[in-house]
C-alpha positions in Angstrom: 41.7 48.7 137.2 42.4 51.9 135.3 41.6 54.9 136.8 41.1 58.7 136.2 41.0 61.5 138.9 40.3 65.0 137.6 41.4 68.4 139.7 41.6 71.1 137.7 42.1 74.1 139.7 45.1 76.1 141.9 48.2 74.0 143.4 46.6 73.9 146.5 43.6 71.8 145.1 45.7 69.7 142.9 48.5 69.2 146.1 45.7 68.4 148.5 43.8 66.1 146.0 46.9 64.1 145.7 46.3 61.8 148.9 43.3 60.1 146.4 46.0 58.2 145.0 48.2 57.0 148.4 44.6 55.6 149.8 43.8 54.5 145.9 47.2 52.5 146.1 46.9 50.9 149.2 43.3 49.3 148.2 44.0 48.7 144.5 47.8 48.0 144.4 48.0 47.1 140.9 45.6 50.0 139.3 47.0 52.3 136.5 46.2 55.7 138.0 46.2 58.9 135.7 45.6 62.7 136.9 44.3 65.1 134.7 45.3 68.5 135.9 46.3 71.7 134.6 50.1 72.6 133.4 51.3 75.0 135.5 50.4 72.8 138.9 52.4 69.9 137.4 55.4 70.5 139.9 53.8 70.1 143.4 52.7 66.1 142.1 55.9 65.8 140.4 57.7 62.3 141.8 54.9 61.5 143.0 55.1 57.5 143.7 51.4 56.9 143.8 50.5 58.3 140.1 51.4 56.5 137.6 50.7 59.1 134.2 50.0 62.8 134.7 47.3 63.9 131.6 47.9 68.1 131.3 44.7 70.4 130.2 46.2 72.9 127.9 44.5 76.3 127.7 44.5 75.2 123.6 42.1 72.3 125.1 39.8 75.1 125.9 39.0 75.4 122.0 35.9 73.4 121.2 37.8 72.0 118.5 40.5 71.0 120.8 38.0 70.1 123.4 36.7 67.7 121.4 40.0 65.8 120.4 40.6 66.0 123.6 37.9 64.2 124.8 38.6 61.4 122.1 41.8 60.9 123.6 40.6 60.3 126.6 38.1 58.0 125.8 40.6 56.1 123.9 42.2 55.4 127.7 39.8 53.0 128.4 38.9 54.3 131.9 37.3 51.8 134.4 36.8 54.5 137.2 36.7 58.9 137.2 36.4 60.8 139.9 35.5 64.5 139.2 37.0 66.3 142.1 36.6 69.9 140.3 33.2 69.0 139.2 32.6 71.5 136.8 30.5 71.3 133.8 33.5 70.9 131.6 34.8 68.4 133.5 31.6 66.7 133.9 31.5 66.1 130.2 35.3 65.1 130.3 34.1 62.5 132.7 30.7 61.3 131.0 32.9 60.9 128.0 35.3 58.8 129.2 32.9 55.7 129.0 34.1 54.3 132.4 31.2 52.6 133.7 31.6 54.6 137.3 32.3 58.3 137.4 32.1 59.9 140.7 31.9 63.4 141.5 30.0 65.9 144.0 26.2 66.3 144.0 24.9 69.0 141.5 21.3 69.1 140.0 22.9 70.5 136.7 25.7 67.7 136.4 23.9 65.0 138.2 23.1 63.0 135.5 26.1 62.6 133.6 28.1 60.0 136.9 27.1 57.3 138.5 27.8 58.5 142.1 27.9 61.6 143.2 28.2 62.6 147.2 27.0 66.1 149.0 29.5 68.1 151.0 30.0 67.0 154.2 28.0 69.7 156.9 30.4 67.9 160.0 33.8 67.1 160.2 34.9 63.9 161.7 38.3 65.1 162.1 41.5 67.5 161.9 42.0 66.8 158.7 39.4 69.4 157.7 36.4 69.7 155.1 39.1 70.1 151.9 40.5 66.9 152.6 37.3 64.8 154.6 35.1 65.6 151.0 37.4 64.2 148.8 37.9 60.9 151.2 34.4 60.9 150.7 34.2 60.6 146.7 36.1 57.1 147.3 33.7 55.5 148.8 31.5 55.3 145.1 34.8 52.7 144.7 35.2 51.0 147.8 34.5 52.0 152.0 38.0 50.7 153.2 39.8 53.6 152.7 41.6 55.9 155.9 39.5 59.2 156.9 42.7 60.9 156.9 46.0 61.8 155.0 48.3 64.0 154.5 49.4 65.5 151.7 53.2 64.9 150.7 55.5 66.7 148.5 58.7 64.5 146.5 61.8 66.4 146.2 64.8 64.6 144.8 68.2 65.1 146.6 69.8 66.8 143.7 66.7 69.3 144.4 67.6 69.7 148.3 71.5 69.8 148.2 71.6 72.5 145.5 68.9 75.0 147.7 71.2 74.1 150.6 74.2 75.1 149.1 72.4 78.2 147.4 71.4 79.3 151.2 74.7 78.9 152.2 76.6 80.6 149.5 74.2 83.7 150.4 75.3 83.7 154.1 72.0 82.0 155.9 73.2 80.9 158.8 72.6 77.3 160.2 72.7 78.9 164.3 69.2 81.1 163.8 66.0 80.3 162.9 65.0 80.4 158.9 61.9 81.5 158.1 59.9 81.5 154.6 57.4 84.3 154.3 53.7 84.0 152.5 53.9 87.8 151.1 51.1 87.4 148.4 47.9 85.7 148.2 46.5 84.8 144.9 44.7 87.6 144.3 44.5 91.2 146.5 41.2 89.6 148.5 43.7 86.8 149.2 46.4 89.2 151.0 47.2 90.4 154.1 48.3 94.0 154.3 51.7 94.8 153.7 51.5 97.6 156.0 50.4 95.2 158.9 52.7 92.2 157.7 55.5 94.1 158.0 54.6 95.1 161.3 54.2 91.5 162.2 57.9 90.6 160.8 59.5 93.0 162.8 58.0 91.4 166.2 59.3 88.3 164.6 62.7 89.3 164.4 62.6 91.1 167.7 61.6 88.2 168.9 63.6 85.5 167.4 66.4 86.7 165.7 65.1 84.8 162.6 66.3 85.0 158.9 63.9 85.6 156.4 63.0 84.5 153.1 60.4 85.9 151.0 58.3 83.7 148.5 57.3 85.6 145.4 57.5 85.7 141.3 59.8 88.7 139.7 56.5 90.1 138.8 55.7 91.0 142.2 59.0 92.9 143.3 57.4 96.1 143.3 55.1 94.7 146.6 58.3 92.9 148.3 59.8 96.5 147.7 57.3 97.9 149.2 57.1 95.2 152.1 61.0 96.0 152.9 60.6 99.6 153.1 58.0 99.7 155.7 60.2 97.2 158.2 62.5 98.4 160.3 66.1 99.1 159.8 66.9 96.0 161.8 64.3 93.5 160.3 65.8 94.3 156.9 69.3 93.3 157.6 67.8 89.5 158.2 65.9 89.7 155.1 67.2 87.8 152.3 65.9 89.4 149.3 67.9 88.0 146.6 66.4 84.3 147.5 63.5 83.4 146.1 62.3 80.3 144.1 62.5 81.1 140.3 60.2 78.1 139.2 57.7 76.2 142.3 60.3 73.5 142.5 62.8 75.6 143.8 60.7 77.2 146.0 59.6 74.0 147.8 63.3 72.8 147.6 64.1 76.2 149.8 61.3 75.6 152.1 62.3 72.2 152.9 65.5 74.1 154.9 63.2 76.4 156.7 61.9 75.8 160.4 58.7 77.5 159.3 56.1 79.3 156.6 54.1 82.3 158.2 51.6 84.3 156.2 49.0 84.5 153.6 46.5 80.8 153.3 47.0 79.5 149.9 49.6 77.4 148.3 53.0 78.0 149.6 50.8 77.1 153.2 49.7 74.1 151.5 53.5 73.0 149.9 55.3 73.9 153.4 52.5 71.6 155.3 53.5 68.5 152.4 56.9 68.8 153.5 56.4 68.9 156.9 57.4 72.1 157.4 55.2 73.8 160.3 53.3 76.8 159.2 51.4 80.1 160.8 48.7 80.6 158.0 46.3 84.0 157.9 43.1 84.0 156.0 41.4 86.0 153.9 38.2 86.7 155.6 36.6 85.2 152.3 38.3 81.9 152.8 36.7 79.4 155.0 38.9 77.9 157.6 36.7 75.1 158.1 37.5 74.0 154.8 41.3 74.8 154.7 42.8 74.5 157.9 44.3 71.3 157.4 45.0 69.4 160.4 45.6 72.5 162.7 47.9 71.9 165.5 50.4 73.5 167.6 52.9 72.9 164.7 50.0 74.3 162.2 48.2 77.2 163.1 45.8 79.2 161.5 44.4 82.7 162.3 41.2 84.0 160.8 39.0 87.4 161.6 36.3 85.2 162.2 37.9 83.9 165.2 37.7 86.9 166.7 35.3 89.1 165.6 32.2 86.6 164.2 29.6 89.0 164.6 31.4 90.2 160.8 30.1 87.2 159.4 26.7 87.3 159.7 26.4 87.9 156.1 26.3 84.4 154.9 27.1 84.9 151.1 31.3 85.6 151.3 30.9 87.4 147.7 28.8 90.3 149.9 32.0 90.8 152.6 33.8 94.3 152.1 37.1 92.2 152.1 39.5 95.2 152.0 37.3 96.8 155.2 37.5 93.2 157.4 41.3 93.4 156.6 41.9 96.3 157.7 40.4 95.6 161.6 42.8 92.3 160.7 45.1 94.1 162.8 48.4 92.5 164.0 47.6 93.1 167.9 45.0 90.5 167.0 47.1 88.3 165.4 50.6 88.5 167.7 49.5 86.8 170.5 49.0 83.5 168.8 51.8 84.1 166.6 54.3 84.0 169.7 52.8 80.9 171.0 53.1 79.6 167.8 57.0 80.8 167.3 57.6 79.6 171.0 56.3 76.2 170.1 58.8 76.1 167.4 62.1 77.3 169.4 60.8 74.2 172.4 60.3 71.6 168.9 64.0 72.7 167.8 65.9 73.1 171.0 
C-alpha cells in the first residue's frame, strides 16, 4: 500500500501530525508512506523512522502553472490512500488528483465531494491526548479501526546533533549543578505572545526561586524584543541569562532543548518540539488559542495555563476573531499565572532530585 498524508501548515501541525505514520506502520508494516508538507517544517520530521519520502510544497508550487505540474507529479505516485489533514481547498484538489481510490479528509460542504471519507470534528474528548491529536486518530479509521486513540509525538535527533549542543553549552559556562531552562519568548504572531513586560516578571520569580539558567529561543530577527525582555529583568535574573545561545536553524534549537529540564512560555511550536523530546513544559496561551485543542496530554510534567481558566465569563463571545486579544492579555497578569507555575517548577526539582 502506498500512501500519502498531507499537513501543510506551522511545525506544530506538521510535528503533531507525525504520529499518523507510527500508528500507520504498526497496521501496515510494509506501506510506502510519503508526507507532503511545506519546506521550512522539514526539520521537526527529519529522521523520522516511520516516513519513508518527504514531498516539499514550494511557494513556486503556488503558481497555477507550477500547481499544475505539480499535481502531475503527484499523480504519477500512484497513491493507494491520502489523507488531507490540512483540508484546504488546494489541498483538496491535490488529493482528488492523486487518483487513489480513498482520500480521507475532514467534513466540509465545499470539499465534500472530492474524498471518499471525510469525518466531523470530534465535540468530546476521549482522552489526554487532546482534540489536535484525537481528530487526526480519527481520519484513520476511513483505512482501518485498529489503530491506538493515543500517541505521542516524537522528535529524532542524531548524536552528532546532541554531543555538539552539549559541548556548545558547556564551552559557554552552563553549568550541569542548576536547573537549565529554555524560554518560549515569541509566539507566532503578536496575538500569539505573552507580554514581555509580564514575562519578564515571571522569569525573575523563576530565578528567585530556582536558581535556574536560562536560555532564550528566538531568530536574529527578533533581538530587538529579547533586548527588550533583558532590560526589564532584574539585575540578578540577567546574570543567568544566556543570551548568546540560541538555535541558529530549528535543528539546533531542538538539539539545545534536549539538555534542558524544561520549556516555559508562549503555546506554539517550541511547546510542541520540547513535549516530542520529552522535555516537560509550562505552556501559556493566547486567549485566541483553544486549549482544548492544544493541550496535549497535560500533566504535572505538562502544564498549561490559559485566561480562560480563570476568568471564563471573557469568553462568552463565541467567535475568537471578536476577542480584544491585546486587552485579555493584559488582565493575563503573572499573579494569575505564578501559583501554578511554582507547582509546576516544584514538580520538576522532586522529578530531578
Amino acid at each position: 500500500m502506498k500512501i500519502l498524508i498531507i499537513q501543510q501548515k506551522m511545525i506544530g501541525d506538521v510535528l503533531t501530525t507525525s504520529i499518523l505514520f507510527e500508528a500507520l506502520r504498526r497496521e501496515y508494516p510494509e506501506a510506502e508512506l510519503h508526507y507532503l508538507i511545506y519546506p521550512h517544517t522539514r526539520a521537526v520530521v527529519e529522521n523520522n523512522p516511520y516516513i519513508d519520502k518527504l514531498i516539499l510544497f514550494e511557494d513556486s508550487d503556488k503558481n497555477p502553472l507550477n500547481f499544475i505540474s505539480f499535481l502531475q507529479k503527484i499523480k504519477k505516485e500512484k497513491y493507494e490512500a491520502v489523507i488531507d489533514v490540512y483540508s484546504k481547498i488546494g489541498t483538496a484538489l491535490i488529493s482528488a488528483y492523486s487518483g487513489a481510490k480513498t482520500r480521507i479528509s475532514y467534513h466540509k460542504w465545499y470539499t465534500r465531494f472530492l474524498y471518499s471519507n471525510t469525518f466531523n470534528y470530534k465535540t468530546r474528548l476521549e482522552s489526554s491526548a487532546g482534540f489536535a491529536i484525537e481528530n487526526r486518530m480519527l481520519l484513520l479509521q476511513g483505512i482501518s479501526f485498529n489503530f491506538p486513540v493515543e500517541l505521542k509525538p516524537k522528535i529524532y535527533l542524531e548524536k552528532a546533533e546532541i554531543l555538539s549542543s552539549g559541548k556548545r553549552l558547556e564551552k559557554s559556562g552552563v553549568s550541569r549543578e542548576k536547573p537549565l531552562y529554555m524560554i518560549s519568548v515569541m509566539g507566532s504572531s503578536k496575538n500569539k505572545t505573552y507580554p514581555l513586560e509580564y514575562l519578564a516578571v515571571l522569569l525573575d520569580q523563576i530565578v528567585e526561586k530556582t536558581q535556574a539558567q536560562l536560555l532564550f529561543n528566538y531568530i536574529p530577527s527578533q533581538s530587538g524584543e529579547i533586548l527588550r525582555l533583558y532590560s526589564r529583568c532584574k539585575p540578578l535574573t540577567q546574570k543567568h541569562i544566556f543570551r548568546e545561545i540560541f538555535g541558529e536553524s530549528l535543528r539546533e534549537f531542538m538539539a539545545l532543548t534536549y539538555h534542558c529540564d524544561s520549556l516555559i512560555g508562549n503555546e506554539g511550536g517550541a511547546i510542541n518540539m520540547a513535549k516530542a523530546l520529552n522535555i516537560p513544559t509550562f505552556s501559556i496561551f493566547s486567549p485566541k488559542i483553544s486549549k482544548d485543542a492544544w493541550s496535549l496530554y497535560e500533566d504535572e510534567t505538562n502544564v498549561a495555563v490559559h485566561l480562560k481558566d480563570y476568568l471564563p465569563k471573557s469568553f462568552e463571545e463565541k467567535n475568537t476573531r471578536k476577542l480584544d486579544i491585546p486587552g485579555l492579555y493584559e488582565i493575563f497578569s503573572p499573579e494569575l499565572i505564578w501559583p501554578k507555575l511554582v507547582e509546576f517548577l516544584e514538580n520538576l526539582s522532586i522529578k530531578n532530585g
